[in-house]
N, C-alpha and C positions, 0 to 999 in steps of 0.2 A: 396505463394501457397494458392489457396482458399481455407477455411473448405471444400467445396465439394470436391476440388481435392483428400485431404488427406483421406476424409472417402473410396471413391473410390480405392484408391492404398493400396493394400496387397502386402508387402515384402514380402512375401513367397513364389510369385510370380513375383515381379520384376526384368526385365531384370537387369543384372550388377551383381545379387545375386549367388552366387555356383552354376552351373546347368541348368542356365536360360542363354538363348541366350539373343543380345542384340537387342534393335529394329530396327538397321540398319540389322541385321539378319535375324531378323525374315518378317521382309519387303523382302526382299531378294529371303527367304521363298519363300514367296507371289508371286513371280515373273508377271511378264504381259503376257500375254501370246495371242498366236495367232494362234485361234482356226477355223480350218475349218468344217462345220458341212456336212454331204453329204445325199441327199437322192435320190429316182428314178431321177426326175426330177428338183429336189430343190424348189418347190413350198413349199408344207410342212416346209422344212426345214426354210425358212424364216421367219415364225412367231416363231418356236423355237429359231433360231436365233434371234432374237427379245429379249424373253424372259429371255435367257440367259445373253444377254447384260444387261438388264435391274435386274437381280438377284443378276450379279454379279458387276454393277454401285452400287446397293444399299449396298453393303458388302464393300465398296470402292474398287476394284477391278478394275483396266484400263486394261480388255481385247478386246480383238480385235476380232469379231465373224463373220463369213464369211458362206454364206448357198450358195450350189450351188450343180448341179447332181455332180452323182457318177462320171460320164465321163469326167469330169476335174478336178480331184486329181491331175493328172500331173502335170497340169499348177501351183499348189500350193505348192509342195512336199517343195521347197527351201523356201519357208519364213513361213511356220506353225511349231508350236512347240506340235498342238494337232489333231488328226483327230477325228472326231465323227462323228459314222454311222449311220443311221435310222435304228431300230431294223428290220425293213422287207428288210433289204439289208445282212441278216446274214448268206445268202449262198454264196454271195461274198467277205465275209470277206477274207478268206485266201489269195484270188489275191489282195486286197487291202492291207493287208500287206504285198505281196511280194513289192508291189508298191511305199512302202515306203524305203524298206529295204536300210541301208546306210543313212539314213538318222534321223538325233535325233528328233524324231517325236514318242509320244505316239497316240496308236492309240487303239480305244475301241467300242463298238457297244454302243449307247445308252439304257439305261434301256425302258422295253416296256412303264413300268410306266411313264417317264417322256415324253416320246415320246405322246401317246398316250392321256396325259392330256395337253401338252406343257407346261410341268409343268417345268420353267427356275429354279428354286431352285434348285430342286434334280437334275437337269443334274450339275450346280454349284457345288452339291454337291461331284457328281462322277466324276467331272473332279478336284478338288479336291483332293480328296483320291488317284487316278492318279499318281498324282505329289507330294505325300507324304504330302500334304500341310493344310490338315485336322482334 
């Protein structure tokens, strides 16, 4: 083990120790996931989309991010594991989750914040927290 590895690694911290999951766990955790993002027409959505890819590449994170209108949720409901809404679709939220119902699909409106800056971090962040994974 390199001198840098060791100054690096805190037991009190390391997977294997009382309390601490192990890294095939915590990777686990981590899941891949496969995120649909929705907006009016999914123009917007697509450089969010974008971002988001590109937020959660950088955190090494192999998600799968998909932009397209509200109008084809359908066609996704069976292979996403996340729906994210353009915060100006939050009058249709309720039918968007009935849309999902039965199906293991977290489903959340995006923050206006990230929305509105295409800010890929914090959407990273709240899908995330989401899925306990934060």
């Amino acid at each position: 083990m390199h001198l840098r590895s060791i100054h690096k690694l805190d037991m009190r911290k390391a997977p294997g120790m009382p309390g601490h999951k192990s890294y095939a766990e915590m990777e686990e955790k981590m899941a891949n996931h496969n995120i649909l993002l929705v907006c009016g027409s999914g123009a917007s959505s697509g450089f969010m989309a974008a971002n988001i890819r590109k937020a959660a590449s950088a955190r090494g994170l192999e998600w799968k991010v998909t932009a397209r209108s509200e109008s084809e949720i359908l066609n996704y409901v069976e292979d996403i594991d996340c729906l994210m809404v353009g915060p100006h679709l939050e009058s249709n939220l309720g039918v968007i989750e009935e849309d999902c119902e039965g199906y293991d699909i977290k489903v959340s409106l995006l923050t206006k914040e990230a929305y509105s800056k295409l800010n890929g971090e914090l959407a990273v962040d709240q899908i995330l927290e989401m899925f306990g994974e934060k």
